[in-house]
C-alpha positions as CSV (number, residue, x, y, z in Angstrom):
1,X,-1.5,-33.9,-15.5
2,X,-4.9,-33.3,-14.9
3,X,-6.0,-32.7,-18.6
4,X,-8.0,-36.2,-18.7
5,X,-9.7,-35.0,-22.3
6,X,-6.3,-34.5,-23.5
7,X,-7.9,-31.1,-25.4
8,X,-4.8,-29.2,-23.9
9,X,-7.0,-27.1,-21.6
10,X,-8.8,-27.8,-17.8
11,X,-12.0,-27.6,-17.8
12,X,-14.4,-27.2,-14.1
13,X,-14.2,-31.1,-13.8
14,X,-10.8,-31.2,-14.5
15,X,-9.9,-28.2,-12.1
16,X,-12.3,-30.0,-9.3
17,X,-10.0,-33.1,-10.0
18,X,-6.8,-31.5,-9.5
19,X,-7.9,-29.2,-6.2
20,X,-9.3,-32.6,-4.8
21,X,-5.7,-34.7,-5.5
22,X,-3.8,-31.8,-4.2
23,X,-5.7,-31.9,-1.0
24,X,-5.5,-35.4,-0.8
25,X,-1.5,-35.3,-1.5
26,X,-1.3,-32.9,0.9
27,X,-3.8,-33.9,4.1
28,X,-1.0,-35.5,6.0
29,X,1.2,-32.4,6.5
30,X,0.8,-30.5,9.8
31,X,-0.7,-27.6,8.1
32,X,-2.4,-28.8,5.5
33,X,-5.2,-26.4,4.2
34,X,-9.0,-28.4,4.8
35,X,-10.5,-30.2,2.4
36,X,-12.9,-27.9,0.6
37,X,-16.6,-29.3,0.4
38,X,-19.0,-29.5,-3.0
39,X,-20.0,-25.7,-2.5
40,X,-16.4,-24.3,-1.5
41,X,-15.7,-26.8,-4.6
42,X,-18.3,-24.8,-6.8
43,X,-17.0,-21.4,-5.6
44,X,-13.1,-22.1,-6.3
45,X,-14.0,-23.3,-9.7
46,X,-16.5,-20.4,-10.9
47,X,-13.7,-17.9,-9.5
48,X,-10.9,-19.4,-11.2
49,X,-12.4,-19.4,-14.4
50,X,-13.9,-16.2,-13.8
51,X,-10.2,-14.4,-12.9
52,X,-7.8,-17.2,-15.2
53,X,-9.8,-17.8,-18.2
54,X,-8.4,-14.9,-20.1
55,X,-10.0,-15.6,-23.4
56,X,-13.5,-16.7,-21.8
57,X,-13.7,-19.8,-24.0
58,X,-14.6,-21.4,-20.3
59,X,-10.9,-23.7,-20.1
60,X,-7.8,-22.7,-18.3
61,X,-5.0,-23.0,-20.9
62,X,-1.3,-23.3,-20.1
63,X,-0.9,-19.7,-21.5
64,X,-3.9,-18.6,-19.3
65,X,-2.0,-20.5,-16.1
66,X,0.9,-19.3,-16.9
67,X,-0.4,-15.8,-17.1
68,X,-2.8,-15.9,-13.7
69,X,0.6,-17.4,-12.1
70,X,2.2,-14.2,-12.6
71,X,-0.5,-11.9,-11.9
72,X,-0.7,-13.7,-8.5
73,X,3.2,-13.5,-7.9
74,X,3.1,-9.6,-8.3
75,X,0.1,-9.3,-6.0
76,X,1.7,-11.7,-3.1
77,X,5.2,-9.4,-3.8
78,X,3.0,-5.5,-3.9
79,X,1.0,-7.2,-0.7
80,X,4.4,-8.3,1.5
81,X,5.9,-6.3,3.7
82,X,9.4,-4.5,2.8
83,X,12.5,-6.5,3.8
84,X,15.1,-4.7,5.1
């Protein structure tokens, strides 16, 4: 969706692209997260690729997204409270 080189990868551009047009999708909705500004921008990007880019080639693959995804799902379920 965002892959605008078509190289099968993001890239920091492409990732900037893609946080920007989810938060401009989304800016409507009562709690809709803020708008991050160029430095927030900068931050987000260097610590996705820093945690996601598995193979430090500096892309995000759909392997590596895939993979993060599921890292993240196991933290949110070992960080959430028990259901009873």
């Amino acid at each position: 969706m965002h892959d605008l080189d078509k190289n099968g990868k993001l890239d920091g551009i492409e990732l900037i692209k893609a946080i920007s047009h989810y938060h401009e999708e989304n800016s409507a909705q009562q709690n809709a997260p803020p708008i991050p500004d160029e430095s927030q921008l900068e931050t987000m990007i260097d610590t996705i690729i820093k945690d996601d880019d598995f193979d430090g080639d500096g892309y995000i693959d759909y392997g590596e997204f895939l993979r993060a995804q599921k890292v993240r799902e196991e933290q949110a379920r070992a960080n959430s409270p028990p259901q009873q």
